[in-house]
N, C-alpha and C positions, 0 to 999 in steps of 0.2 A: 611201379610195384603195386599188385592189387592189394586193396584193405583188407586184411583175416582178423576176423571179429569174434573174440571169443563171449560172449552173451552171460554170464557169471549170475546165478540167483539161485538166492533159498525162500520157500515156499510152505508157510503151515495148511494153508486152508486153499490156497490157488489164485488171490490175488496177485502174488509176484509172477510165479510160473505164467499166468496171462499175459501180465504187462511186459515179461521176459519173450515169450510167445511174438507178440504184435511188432516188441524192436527189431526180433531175430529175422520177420518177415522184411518189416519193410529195409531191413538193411539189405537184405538180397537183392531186393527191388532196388534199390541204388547201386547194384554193383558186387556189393562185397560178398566175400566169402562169409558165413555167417553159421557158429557153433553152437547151440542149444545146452547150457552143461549145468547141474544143478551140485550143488556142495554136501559134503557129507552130513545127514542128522546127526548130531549131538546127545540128543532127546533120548530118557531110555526107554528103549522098546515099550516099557507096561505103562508107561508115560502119554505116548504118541499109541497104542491102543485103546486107553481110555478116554480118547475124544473123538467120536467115530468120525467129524466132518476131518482131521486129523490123519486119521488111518487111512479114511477112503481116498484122500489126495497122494497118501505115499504111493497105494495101493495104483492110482490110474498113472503117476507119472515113473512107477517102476523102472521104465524103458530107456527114460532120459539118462544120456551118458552121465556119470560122476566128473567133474571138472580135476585136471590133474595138474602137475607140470609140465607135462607134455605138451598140454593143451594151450597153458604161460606160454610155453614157448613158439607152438603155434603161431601164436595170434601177434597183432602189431599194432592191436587197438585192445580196450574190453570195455564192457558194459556190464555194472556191477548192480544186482536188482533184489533188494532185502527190506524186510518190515524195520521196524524201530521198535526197539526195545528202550522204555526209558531214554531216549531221545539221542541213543545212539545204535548204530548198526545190530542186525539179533546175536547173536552170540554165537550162532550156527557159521555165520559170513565171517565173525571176528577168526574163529578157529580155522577156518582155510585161509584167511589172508594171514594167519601164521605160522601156515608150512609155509609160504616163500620166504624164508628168509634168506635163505642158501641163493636163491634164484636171483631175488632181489639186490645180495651182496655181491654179487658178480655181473650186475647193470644188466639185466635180464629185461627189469620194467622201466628202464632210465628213457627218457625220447618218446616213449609212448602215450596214444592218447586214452583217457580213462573220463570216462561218465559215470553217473550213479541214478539209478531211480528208488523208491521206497513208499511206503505206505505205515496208515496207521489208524488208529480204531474214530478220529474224529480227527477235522481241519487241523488241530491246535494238536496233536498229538507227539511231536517232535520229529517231524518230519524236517525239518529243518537243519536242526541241529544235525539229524539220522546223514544227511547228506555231506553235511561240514566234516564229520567225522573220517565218512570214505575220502572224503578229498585232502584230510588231515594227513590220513597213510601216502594217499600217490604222491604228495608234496616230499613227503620223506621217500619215497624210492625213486622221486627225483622226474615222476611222470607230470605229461599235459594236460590239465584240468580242462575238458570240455565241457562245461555248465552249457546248456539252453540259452540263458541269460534273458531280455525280451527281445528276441530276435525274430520272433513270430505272434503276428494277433492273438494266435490259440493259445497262446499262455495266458493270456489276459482271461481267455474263456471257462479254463483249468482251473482257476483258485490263485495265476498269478506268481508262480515259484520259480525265480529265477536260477533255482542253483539246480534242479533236475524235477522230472515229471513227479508230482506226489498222489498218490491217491488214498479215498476213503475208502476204508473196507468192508465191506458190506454191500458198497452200493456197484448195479451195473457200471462195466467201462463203455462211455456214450459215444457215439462219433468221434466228436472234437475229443474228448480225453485221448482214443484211438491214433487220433489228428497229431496231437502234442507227443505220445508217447514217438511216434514215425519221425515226427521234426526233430527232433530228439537225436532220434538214432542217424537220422541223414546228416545231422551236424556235426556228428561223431566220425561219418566216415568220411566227411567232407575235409574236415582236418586232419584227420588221419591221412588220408590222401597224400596232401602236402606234406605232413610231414615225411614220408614215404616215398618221396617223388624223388 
């Protein structure tokens, strides 16, 4: 069975939607079917107007599908791509991983493999924790926690984050960050695979 990879991320300013971007690529390039979907804003409208770097990012990724159940169902792997709030996932990611509940209670996510990547304003920012947290949920709907782990040099190159890719925000994404985001996702669909087989 081939890998259908649904790509899951929220995005204020475009560091996620990038590093959402680069996984969805190279997971193609390994193979897999691969969905680009971003979760619904939260934020109210005169909220997300008055931050124009804000606006301007809903405004260019307008296009990107909305991630649904449909798309849950879809897929037989996901890649879950969200900033850190206070050192857990943004509130935007929490409120769609709380429509499946229905999905989840009928073993919708049970057997599946599930990654996380995330970002946050400095090294120390809780990016960490931001990770622990998604992988808190798929434990409870009973999914395959695919970390990175150091199973590639480039993570030593990245800042060293064994539980998924993290980045600072602000800064360009370099080669090697590029590098780690791909290893990333190839190890996702790698296990996925198997599990699928």
């Amino acid at each position: 069975m081939s890998v259908k990879l649904a790509v899951i991320y929220y995005s204020s300013y475009g560091t996620n939607h990038a590093m959402a971007e680069i996984a969805a690529e190279a997971a193609r390039a390994a193979g897999a079917e691969a969905r680009l979907l971003k979760v619904p804003e939260t934020a109210p409208a005169e909220v997300v107007a008055g931050v124009e770097a804000w606006q301007a990012h809903a405004r260019k990724t307008a296009a990107v599908p909305t991630a649904s159940i449909a798309d849950m169902e879809w897929a037989n792997a996901y890649l879950f791509v969200a900033p850190t709030r206070f050192g857990v996932m943004a509130s935007q990611m929490r409120a769609f991983i709380d429509t499946l509940g229905g999905f989840w209670a009928g073993g919708g996510l049970a057997n599946k493999a599930v990654s996380a990547m995330t970002s946050a304003q400095n090294p120390h920012g809780g990016q960490e924790t931001t990770l622990l947290s998604f992988y808190a949920t798929a434990i409870h709907w009973g999914s395959i926690v695919v970390a990175p782990g150091f199973t590639d040099p480039v993570i030593f190159k990245t800042g060293g984050n064994p539980y998924g890719y993290s980045h600072t925000s602000g800064k360009e994404l370099s080669a090697d960050d590029r590098e780690a985001i791909g290893h990333q996702a190839r190890r996702l669909i790698e296990v996925a695979a198997k599990l699928n087989a």
